[in-house]
BAFI-3210 file (N, C-alpha, C; in Angstrom, 3 decimals, decimal comma, padded with zeros to 6 digits):
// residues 267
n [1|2|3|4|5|6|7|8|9|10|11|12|13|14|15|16|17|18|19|20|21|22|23|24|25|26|27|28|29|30|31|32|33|34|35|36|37|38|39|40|41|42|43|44|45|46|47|48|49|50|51|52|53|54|55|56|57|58|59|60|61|62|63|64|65|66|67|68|69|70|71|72|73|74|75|76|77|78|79|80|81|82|83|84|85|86|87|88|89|90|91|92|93|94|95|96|97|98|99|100|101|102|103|104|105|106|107|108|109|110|111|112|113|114|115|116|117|118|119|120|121|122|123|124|125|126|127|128|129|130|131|132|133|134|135|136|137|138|139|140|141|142|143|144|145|146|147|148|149|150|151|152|153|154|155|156|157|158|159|160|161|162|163|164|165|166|167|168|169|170|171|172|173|174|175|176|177|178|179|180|181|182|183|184|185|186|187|188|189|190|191|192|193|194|195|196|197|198|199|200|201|202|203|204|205|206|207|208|209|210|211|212|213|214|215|216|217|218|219|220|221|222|223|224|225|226|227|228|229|230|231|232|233|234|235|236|237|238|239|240|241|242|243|244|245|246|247|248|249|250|251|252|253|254|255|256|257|258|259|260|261|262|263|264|265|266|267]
n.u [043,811|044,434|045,948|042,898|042,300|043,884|043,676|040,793|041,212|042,816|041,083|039,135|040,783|041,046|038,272|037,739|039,691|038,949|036,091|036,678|038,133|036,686|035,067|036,703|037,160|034,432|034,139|035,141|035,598|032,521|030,153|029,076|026,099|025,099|026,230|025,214|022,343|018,858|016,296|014,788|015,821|017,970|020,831|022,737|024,940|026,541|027,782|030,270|031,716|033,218|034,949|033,389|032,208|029,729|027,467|023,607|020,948|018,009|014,781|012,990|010,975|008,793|007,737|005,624|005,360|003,599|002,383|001,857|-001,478|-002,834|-003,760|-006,930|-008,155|-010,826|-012,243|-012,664|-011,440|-008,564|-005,933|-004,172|-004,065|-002,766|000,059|000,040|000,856|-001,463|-000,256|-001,732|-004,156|-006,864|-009,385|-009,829|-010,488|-007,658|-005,145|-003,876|-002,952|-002,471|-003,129|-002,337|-004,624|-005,365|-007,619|-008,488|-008,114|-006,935|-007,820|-007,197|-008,870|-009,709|-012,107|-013,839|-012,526|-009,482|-006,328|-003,195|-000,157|002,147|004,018|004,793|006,465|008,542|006,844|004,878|003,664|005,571|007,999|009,687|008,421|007,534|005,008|001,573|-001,598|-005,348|-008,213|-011,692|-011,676|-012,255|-011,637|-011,351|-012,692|-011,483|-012,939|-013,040|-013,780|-015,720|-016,549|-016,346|-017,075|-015,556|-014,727|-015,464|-013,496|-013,674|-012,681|-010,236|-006,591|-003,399|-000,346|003,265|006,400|007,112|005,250|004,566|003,486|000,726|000,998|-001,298|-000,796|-000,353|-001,948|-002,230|-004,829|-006,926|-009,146|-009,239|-007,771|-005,979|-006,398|-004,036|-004,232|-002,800|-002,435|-000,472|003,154|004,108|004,273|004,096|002,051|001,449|001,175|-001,557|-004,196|-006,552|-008,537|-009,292|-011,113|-010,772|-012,565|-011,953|-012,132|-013,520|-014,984|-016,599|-014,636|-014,495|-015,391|-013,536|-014,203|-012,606|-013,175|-012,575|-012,306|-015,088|-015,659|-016,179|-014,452|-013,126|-010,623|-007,411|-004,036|-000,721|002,602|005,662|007,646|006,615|005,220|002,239|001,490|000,431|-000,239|-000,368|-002,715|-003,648|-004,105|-001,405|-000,734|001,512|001,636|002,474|005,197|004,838|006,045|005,923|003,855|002,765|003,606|001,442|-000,458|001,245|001,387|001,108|-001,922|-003,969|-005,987|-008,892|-009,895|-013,514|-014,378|-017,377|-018,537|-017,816|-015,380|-012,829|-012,079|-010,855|-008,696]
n.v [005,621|003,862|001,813|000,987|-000,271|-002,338|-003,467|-004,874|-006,282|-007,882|-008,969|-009,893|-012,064|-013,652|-014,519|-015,735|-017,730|-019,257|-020,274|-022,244|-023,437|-024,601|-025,544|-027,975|-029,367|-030,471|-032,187|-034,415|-034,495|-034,621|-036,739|-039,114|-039,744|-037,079|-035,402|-035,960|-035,694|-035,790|-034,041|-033,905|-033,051|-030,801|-029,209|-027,728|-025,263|-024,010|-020,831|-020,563|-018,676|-018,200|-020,100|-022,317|-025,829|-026,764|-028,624|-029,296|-031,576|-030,897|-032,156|-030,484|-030,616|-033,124|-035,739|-037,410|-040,300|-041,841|-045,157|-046,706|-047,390|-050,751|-053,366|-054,799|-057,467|-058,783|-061,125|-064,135|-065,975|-068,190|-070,828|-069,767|-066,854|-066,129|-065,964|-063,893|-060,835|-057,470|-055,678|-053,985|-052,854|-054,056|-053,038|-053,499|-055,709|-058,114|-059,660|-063,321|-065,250|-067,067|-068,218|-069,751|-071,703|-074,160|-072,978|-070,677|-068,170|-069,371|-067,683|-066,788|-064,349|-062,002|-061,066|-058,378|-057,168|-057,510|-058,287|-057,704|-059,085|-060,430|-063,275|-063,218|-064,765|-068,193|-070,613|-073,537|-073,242|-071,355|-069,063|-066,343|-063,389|-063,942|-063,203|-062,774|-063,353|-062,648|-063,024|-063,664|-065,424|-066,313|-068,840|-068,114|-068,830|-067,459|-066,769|-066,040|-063,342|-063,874|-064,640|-067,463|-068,598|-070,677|-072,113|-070,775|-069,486|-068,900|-066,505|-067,800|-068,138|-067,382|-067,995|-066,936|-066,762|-064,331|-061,639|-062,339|-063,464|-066,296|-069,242|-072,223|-075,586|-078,070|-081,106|-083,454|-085,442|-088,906|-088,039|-085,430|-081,769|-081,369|-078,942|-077,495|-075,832|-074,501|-072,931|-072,392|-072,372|-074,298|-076,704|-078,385|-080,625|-081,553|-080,160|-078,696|-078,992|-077,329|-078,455|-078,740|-079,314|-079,191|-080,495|-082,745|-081,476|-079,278|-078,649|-076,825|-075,514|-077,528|-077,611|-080,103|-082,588|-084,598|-088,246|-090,065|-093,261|-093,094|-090,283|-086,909|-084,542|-081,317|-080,354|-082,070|-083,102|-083,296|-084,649|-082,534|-083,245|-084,769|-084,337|-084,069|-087,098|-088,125|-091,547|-093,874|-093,301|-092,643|-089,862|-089,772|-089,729|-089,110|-088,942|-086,866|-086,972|-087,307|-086,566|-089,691|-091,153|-093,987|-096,760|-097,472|-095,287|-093,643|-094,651|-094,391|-092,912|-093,787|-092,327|-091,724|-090,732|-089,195|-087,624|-087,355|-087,245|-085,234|-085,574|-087,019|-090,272|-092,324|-095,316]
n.w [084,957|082,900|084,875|085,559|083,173|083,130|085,146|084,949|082,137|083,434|084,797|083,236|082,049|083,557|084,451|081,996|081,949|084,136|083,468|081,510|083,132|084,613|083,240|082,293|084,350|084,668|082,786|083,314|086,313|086,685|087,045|084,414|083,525|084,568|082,833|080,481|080,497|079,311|078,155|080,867|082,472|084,079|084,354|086,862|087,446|090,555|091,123|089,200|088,716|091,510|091,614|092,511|092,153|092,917|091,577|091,015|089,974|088,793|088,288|086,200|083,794|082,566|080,873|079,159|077,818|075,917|075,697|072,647|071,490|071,935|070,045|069,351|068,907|066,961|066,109|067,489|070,097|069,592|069,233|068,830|069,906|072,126|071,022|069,016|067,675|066,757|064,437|062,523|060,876|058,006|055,618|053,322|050,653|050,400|048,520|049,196|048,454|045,393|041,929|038,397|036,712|033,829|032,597|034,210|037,280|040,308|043,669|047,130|048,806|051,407|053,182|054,190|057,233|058,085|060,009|060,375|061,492|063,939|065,204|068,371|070,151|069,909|068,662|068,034|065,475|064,034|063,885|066,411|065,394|062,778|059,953|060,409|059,662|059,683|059,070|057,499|055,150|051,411|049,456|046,095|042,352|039,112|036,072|032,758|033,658|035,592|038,453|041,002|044,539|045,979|048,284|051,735|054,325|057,387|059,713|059,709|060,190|059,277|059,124|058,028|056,673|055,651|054,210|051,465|048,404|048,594|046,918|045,488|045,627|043,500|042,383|039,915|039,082|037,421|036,849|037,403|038,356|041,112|043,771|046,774|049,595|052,069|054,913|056,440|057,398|058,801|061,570|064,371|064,178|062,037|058,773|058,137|055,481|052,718|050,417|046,450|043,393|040,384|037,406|034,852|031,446|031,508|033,553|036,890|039,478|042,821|046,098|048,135|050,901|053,293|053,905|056,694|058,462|059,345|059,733|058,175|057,159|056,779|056,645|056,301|058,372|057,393|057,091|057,544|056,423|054,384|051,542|050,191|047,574|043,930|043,981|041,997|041,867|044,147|046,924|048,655|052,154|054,899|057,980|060,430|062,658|066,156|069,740|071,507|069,314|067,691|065,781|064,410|063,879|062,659|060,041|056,675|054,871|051,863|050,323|047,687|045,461|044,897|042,982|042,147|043,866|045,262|047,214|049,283|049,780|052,695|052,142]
ca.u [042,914|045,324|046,322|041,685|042,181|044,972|042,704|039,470|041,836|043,368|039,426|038,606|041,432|040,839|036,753|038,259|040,421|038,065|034,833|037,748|039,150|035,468|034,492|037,295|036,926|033,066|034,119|036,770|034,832|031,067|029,268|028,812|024,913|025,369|026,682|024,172|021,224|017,937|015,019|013,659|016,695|018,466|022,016|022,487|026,039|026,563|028,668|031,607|032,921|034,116|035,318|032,549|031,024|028,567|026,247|022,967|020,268|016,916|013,461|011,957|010,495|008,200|007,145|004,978|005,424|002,449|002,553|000,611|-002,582|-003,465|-005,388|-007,569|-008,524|-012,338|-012,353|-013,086|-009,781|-007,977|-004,933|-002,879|-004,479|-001,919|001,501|-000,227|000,286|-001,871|000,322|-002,840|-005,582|-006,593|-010,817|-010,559|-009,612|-006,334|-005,294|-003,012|-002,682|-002,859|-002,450|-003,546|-004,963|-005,471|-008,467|-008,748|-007,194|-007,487|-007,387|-007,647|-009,034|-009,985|-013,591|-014,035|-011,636|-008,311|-005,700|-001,844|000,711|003,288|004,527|005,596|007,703|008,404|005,684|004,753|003,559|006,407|009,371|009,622|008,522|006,437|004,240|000,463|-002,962|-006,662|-009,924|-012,546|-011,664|-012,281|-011,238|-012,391|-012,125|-011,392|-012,366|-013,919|-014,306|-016,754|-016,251|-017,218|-016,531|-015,307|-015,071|-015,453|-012,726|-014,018|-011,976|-008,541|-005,094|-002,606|001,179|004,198|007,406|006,577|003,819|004,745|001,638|001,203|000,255|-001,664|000,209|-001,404|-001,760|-002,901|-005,444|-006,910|-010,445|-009,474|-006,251|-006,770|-005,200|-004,018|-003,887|-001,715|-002,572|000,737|003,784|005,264|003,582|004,545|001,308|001,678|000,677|-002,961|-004,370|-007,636|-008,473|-010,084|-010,432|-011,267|-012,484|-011,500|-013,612|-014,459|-016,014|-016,270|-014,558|-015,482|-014,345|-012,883|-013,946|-012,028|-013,610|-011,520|-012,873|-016,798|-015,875|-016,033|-012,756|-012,738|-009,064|-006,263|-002,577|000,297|004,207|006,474|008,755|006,454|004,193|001,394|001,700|-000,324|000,646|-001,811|-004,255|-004,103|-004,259|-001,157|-000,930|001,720|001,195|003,152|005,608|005,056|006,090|004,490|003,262|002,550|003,275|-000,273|-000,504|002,663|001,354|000,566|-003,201|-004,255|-007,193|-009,690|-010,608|-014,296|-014,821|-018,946|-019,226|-016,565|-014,559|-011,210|-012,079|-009,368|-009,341]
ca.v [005,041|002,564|000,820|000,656|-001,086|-003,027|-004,498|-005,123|-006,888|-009,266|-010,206|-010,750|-013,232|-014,777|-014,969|-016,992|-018,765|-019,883|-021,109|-023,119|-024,813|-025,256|-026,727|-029,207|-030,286|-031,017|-032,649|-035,023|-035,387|-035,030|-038,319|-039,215|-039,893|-036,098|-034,789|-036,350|-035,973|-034,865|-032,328|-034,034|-032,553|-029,705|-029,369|-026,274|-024,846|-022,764|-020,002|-020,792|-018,071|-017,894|-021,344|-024,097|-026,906|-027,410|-029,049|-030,507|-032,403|-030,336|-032,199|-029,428|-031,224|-034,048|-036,092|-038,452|-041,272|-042,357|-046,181|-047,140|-048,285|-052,342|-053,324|-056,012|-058,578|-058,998|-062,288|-065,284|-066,743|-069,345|-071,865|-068,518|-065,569|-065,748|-065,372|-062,853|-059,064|-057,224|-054,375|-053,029|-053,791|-053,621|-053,285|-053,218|-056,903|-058,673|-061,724|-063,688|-066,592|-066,633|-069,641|-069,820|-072,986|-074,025|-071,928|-069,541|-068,305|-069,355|-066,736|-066,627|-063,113|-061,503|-060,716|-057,315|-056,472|-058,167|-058,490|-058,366|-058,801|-061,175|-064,055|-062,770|-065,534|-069,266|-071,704|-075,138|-072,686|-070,859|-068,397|-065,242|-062,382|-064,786|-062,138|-063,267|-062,562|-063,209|-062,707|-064,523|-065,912|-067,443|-069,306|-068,078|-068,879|-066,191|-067,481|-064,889|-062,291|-064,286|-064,669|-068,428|-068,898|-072,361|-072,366|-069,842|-070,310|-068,087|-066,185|-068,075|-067,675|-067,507|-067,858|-067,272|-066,183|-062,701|-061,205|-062,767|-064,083|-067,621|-070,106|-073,403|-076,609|-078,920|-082,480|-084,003|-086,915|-088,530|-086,997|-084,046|-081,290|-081,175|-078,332|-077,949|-074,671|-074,498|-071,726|-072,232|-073,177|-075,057|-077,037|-079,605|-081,061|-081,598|-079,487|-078,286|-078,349|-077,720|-079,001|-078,251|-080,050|-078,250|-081,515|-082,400|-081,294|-077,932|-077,933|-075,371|-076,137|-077,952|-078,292|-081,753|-082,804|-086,223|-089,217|-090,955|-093,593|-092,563|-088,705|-086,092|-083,642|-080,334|-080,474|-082,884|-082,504|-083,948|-084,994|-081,267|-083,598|-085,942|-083,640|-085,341|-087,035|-088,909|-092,740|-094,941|-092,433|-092,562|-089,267|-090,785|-088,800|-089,205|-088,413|-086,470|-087,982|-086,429|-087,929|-090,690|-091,584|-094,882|-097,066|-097,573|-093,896|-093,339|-095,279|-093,438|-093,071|-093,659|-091,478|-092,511|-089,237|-089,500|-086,534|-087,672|-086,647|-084,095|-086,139|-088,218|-091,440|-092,783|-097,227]
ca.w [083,948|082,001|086,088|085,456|082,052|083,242|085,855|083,982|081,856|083,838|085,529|081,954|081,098|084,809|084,232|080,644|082,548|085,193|082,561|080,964|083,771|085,217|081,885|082,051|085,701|085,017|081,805|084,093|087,502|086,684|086,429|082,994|083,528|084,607|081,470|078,910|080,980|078,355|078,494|081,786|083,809|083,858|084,817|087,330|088,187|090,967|091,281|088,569|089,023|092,525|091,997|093,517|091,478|093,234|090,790|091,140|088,988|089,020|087,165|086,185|082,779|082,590|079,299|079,374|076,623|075,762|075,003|071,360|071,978|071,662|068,380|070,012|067,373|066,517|065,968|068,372|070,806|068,935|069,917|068,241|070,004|072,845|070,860|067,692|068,291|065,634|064,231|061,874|060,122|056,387|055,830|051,843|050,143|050,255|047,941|049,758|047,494|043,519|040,960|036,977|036,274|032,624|032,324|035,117|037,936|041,886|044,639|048,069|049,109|052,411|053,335|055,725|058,526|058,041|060,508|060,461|063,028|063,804|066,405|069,522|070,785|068,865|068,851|066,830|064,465|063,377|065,182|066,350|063,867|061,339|059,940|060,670|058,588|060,537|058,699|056,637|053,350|050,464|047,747|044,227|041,053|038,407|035,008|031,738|034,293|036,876|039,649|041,333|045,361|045,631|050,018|052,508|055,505|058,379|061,084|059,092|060,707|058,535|059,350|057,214|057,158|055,251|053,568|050,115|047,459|048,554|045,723|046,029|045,495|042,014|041,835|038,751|038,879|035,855|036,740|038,009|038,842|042,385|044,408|048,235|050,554|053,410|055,538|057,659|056,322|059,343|062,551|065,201|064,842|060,749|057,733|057,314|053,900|052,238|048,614|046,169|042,329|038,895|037,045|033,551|030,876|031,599|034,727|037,521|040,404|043,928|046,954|048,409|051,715|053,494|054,895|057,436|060,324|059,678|059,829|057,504|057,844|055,867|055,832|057,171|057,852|056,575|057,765|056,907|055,684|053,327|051,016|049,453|046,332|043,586|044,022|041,606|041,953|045,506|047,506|049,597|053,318|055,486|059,171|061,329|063,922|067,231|070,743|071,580|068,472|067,527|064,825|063,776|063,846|061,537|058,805|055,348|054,409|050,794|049,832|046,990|044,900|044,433|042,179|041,495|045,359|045,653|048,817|048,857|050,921|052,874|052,044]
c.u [043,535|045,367|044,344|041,630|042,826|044,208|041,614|040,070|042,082|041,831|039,319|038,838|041,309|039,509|037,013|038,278|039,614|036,953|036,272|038,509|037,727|034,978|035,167|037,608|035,715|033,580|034,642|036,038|033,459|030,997|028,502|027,125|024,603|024,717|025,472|022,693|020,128|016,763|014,545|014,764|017,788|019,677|022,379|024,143|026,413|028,256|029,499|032,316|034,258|035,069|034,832|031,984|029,995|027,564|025,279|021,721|018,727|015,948|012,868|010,996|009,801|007,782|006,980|005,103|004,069|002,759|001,232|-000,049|-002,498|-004,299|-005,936|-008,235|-010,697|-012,611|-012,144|-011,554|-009,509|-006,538|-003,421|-002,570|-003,307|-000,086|001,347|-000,201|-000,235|-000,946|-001,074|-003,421|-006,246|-009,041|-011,104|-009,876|-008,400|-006,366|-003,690|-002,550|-003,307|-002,261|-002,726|-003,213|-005,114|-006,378|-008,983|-008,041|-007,623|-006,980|-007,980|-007,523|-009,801|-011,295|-013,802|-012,747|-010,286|-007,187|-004,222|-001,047|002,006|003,388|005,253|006,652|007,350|007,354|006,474|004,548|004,007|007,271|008,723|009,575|008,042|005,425|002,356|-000,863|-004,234|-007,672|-011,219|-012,499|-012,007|-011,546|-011,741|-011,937|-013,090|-011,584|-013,622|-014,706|-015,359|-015,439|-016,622|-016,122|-016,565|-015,588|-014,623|-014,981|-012,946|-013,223|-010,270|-007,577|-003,923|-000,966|002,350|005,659|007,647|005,586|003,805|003,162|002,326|000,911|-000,506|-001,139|-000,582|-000,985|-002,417|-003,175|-006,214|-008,202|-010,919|-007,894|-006,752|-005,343|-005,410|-003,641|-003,451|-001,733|-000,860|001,751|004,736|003,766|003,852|003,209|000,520|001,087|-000,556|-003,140|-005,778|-007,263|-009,209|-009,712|-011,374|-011,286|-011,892|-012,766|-013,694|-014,757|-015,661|-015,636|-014,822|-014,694|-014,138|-013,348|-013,149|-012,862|-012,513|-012,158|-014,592|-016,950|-015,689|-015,413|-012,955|-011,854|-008,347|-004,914|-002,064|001,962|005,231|007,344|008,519|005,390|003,361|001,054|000,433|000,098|-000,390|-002,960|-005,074|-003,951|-003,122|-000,654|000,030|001,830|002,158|004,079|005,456|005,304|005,530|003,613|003,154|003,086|002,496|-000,409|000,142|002,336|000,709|-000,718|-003,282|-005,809|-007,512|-010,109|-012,136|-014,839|-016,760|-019,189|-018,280|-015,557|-013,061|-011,635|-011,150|-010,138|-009,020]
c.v [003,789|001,229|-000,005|-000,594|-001,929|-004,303|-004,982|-005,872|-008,140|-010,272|-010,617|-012,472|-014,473|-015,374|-016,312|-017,880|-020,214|-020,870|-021,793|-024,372|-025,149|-026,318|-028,107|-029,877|-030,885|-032,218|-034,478|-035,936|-035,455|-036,359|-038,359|-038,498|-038,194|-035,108|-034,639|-036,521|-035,131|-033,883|-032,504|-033,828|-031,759|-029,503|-028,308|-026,179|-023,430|-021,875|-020,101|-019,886|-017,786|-019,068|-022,418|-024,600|-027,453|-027,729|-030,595|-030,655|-031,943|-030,818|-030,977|-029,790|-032,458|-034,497|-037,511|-039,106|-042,210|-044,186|-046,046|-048,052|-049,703|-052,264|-054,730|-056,896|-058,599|-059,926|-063,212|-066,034|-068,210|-069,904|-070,450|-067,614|-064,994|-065,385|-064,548|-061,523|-058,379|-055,702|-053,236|-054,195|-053,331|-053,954|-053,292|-054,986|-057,147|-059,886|-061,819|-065,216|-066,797|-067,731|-069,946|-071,333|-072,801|-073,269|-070,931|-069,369|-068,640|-068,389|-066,903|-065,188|-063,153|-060,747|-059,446|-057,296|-057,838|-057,623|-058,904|-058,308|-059,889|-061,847|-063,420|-063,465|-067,200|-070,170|-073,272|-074,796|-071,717|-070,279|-067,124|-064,421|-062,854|-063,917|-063,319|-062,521|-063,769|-062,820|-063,597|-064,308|-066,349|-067,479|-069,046|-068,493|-068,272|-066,923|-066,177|-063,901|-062,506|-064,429|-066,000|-068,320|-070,276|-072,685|-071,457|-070,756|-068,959|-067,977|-067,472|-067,532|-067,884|-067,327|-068,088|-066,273|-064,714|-062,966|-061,558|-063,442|-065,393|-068,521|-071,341|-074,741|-077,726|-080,153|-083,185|-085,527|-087,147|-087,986|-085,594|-083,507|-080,737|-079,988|-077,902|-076,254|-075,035|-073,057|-071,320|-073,102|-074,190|-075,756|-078,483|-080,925|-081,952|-080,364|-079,286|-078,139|-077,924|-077,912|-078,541|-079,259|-078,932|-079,912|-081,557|-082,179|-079,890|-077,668|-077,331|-076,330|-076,315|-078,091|-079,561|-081,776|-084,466|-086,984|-090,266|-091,690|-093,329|-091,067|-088,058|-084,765|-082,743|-080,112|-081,275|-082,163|-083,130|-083,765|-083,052|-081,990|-084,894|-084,793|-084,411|-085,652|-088,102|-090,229|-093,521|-094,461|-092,452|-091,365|-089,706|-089,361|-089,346|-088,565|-087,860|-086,648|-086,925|-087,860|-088,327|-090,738|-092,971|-095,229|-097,130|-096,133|-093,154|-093,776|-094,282|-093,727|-092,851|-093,041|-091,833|-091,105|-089,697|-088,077|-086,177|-086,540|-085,849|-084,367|-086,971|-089,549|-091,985|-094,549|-097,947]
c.w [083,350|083,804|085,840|084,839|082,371|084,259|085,503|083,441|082,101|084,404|084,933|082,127|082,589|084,655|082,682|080,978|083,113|084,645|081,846|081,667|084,455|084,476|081,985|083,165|085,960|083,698|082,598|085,410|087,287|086,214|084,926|082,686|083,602|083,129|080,511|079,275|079,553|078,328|079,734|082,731|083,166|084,561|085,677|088,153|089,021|091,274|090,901|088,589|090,020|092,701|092,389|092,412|092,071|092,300|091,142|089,925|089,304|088,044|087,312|084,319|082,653|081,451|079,802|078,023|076,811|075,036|073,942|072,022|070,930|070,788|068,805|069,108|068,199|066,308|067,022|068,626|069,886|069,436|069,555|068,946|071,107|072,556|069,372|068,287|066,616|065,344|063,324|061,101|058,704|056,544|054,369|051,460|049,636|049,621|048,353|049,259|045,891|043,009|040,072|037,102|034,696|032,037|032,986|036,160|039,683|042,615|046,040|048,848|050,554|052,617|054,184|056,186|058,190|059,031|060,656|061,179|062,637|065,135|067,140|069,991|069,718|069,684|068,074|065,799|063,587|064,568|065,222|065,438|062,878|061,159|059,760|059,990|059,279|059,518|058,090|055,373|053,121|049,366|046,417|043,053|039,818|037,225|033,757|032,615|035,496|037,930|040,927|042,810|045,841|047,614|050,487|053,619|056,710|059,094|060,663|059,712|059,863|058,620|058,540|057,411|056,745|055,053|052,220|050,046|047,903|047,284|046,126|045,171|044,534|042,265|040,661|039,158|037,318|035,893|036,890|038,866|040,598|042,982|046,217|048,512|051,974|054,085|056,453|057,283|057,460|061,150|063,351|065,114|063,055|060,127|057,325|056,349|053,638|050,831|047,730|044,872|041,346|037,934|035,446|032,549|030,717|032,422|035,788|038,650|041,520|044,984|047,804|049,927|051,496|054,248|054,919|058,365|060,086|059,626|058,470|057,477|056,386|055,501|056,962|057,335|057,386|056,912|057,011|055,978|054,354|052,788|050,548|048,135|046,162|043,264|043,223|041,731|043,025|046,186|048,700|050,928|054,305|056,671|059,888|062,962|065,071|068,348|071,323|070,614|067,971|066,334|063,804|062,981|062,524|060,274|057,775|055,262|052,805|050,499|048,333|046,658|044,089|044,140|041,654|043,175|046,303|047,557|048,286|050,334|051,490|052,573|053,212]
res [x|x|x|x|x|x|x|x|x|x|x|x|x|x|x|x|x|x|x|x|x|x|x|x|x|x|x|x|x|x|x|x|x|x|x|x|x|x|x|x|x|x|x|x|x|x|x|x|x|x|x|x|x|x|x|x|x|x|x|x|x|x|x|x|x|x|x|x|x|x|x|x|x|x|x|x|x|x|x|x|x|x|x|x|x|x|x|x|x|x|x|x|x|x|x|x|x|x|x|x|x|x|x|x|x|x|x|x|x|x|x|x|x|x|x|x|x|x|x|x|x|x|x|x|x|x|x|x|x|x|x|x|x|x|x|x|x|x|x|x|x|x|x|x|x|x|x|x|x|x|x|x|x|x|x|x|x|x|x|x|x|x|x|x|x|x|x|x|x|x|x|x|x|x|x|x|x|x|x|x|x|x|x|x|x|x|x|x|x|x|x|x|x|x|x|x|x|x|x|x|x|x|x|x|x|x|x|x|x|x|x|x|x|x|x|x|x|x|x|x|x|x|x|x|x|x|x|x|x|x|x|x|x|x|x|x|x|x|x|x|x|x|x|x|x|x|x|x|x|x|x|x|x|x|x|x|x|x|x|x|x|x|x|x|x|x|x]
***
């Protein structure tokens, strides 16, 4: 009986032995990739006891990763549509630009289905990761609880470097505080604005088209590196150098604020 125990014994401390030195010869020669494989393979060792490693790599698990579905914009292809991915979409109103004037305040809010995402790769219109806002706005102005919409900007793209409140940029003329929106705060091609003026006096405010050449321009751009100031009560506009641009081209425009007929004339 004891010679029994004596042998039982020693299998034990050999069966020990054996998962110990198996462990640390898979640890040693198995292939890493092996080792750390995850639920979609199963590691299978045969016969450790008698001594063989034979081990092999059995799928017996499958998981399918579902990629997130595409949020396909609703709004009409634009010069953008190919480097915007929409991460989600907002269907209650967003104000994405806020500014008190002396007697009320301006906002530019979001109409229906709004759209946010971000630049996929760098453009003219910003870098990688510029968070992006699509929908139909307008401009209002907030004054003793009304509510007046100064210009509706349809299907708007909006590019910035977050999601921060934008503001709109004041110039003081002597007929009127005129102010500028910039949907996009950067562009090879200059600075988009629209305008708008709140006259003096009291009155409600309007919005600015430009006449340039015979045309009538809802909004111009403007140089990143010249903003536009009030020179003599000129509207002055410098143009954006791109290559191959001209002299002619390059030259500043003075604009003529004709507040009677809500435009800025260029002279």
């Amino acid at each position: 009986m004891e010679g029994e125990k004596d042998v039982n014994c020693k299998n034990k401390l050999i069966d020990i032995f054996t998962c110990f030195f198996i462990s640390s010869l898979l640890t040693s020669c198995v292939p890493q990739h092996l080792l750390n494989m995850n639920e979609e393979s199963i590691v299978e060792v045969v016969n450790l006891k008698e001594g063989r490693t034979n081990i092999k790599a059995t799928d017996q698990v499958t998981t399918k990763i579902e990629k997130p579905t595409e949020i396909v914009s609703q709004f009409s292809k634009s010069e953008f549509s190919n480097v915007i991915e929409i991460d989600f979409t907002k269907e209650t109103p967003s104000i994405r630009a806020k500014t008190s004037t002396e007697n009320g305040t301006l906002v530019l809010v979001s109409r229906g289905r709004e759209e946010i995402g971000h630049l996929t790769v760098p453009s003219m219109s910003g870098i990688e990761g510029d968070t992006t806002f699509q929908s139909n706005y307008d401009i209002v102005y907030e004054h003793n609880g009304k509510r007046l919409t100064i210009l509706s900007l349809p299907e708007l793209t909006l590019i910035q470097p977050t999601d921060k409140l934008l503001s709109f940029d004041k110039i003081v003329f002597k007929d009127a505080d005129v102010y500028l929106f910039n949907p996009r705060y950067t562009s090879g091609y200059g600075i988009q604005f629209y305008a708008m003026a709140i006259p003096n006096g009291g009155g409600e405010p309007i919005p600015l088209h430009f006449i340039k050449g015979g045309y009538l321009l809802e909004h111009i751009t403007y140089s990143s590196l010249n903003p536009p100031i009030n020179k003599k009560e000129r509207l002055v506009i410098v143009p954006e150098e791109r290559a191959g641009s001209s002299k002619e081209e390059l030259k500043e425009v003075n604009y003529v604020l004709d507040i009677k007929n809500k435009r800025f004339v260029a002279e």
